[in-house]
VEXVEX-419202 format. One line per 8 residues: for each residue x negated, y, z of C-alpha. Coordinates in Angstrom, 3 decimals, always signed. Layout:
! residues N
X/Y/Z ~ ...
END
This chain:
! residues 70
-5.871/-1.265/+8.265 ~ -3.394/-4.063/+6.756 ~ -4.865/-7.105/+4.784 ~ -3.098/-8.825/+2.123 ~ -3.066/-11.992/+0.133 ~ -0.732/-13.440/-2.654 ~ +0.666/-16.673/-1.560 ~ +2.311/-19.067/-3.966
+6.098/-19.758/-3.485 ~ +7.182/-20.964/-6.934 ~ +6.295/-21.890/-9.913 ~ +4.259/-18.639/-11.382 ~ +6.147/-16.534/-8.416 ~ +4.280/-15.063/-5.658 ~ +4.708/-12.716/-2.440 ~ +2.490/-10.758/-1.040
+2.174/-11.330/+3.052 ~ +0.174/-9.226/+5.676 ~ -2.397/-11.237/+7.246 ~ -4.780/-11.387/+10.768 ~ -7.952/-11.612/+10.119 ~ -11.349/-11.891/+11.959 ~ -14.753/-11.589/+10.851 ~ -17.000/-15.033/+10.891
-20.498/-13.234/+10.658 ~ -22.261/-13.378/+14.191 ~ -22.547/-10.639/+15.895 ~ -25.205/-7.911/+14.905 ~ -25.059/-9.741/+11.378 ~ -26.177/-7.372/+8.652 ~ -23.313/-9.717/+6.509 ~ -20.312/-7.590/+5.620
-16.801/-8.005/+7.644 ~ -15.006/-9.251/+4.484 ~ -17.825/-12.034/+2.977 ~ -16.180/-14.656/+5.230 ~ -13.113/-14.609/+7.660 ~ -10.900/-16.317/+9.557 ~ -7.175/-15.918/+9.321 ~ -5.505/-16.184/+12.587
-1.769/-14.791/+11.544 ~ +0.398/-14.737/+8.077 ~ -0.239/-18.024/+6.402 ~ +0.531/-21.546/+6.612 ~ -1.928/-24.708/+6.834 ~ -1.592/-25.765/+3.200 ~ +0.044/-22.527/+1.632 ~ -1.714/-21.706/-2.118
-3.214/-18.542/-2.473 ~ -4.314/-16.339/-4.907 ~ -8.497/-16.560/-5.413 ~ -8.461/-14.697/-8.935 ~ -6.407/-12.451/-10.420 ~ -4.941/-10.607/-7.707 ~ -5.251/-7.174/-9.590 ~ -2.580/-8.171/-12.080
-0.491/-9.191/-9.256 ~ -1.018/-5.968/-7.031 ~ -0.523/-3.938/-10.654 ~ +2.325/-6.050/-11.385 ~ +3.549/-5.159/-7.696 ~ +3.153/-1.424/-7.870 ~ +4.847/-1.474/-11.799 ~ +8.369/-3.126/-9.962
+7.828/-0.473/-7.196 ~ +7.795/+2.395/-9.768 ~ +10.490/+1.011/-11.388 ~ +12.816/+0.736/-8.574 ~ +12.095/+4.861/-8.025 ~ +13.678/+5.963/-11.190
END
């Protein structure tokens, strides 16, 4: 299973980048894997990501794939 996140490299222009990930709940936590991890591989101290409004992105994503079929 790949995770992804939308980093900032431009003005309005992001890239999507696979990232590491780790889980932060303890143990036998009844908290759920993705409420809070760590990333451990794919970004940069300081790098921008996206927080809201990744769907547009990931439909704007698939839209330039689909495009690039026909």
């Amino acid at each position: 299973e790949r995770r992804y996140v939308f980093v900032e490299v431009g003005p309005r222009e992001f890239e999507r980048r696979v990232v590491d990930v780790r889980s932060l709940a303890p143990p036998g936590s009844a908290l759920p894997v993705v409420d809070r991890v760590a990333v451990r591989r794919g970004l940069v101290a300081g790098e921008r990501v996206v927080v809201a409004g990744a769907f547009i992105l990931k439909s704007e994503l698939a839209k330039a794939s689909l495009g690039e079929e026909h």
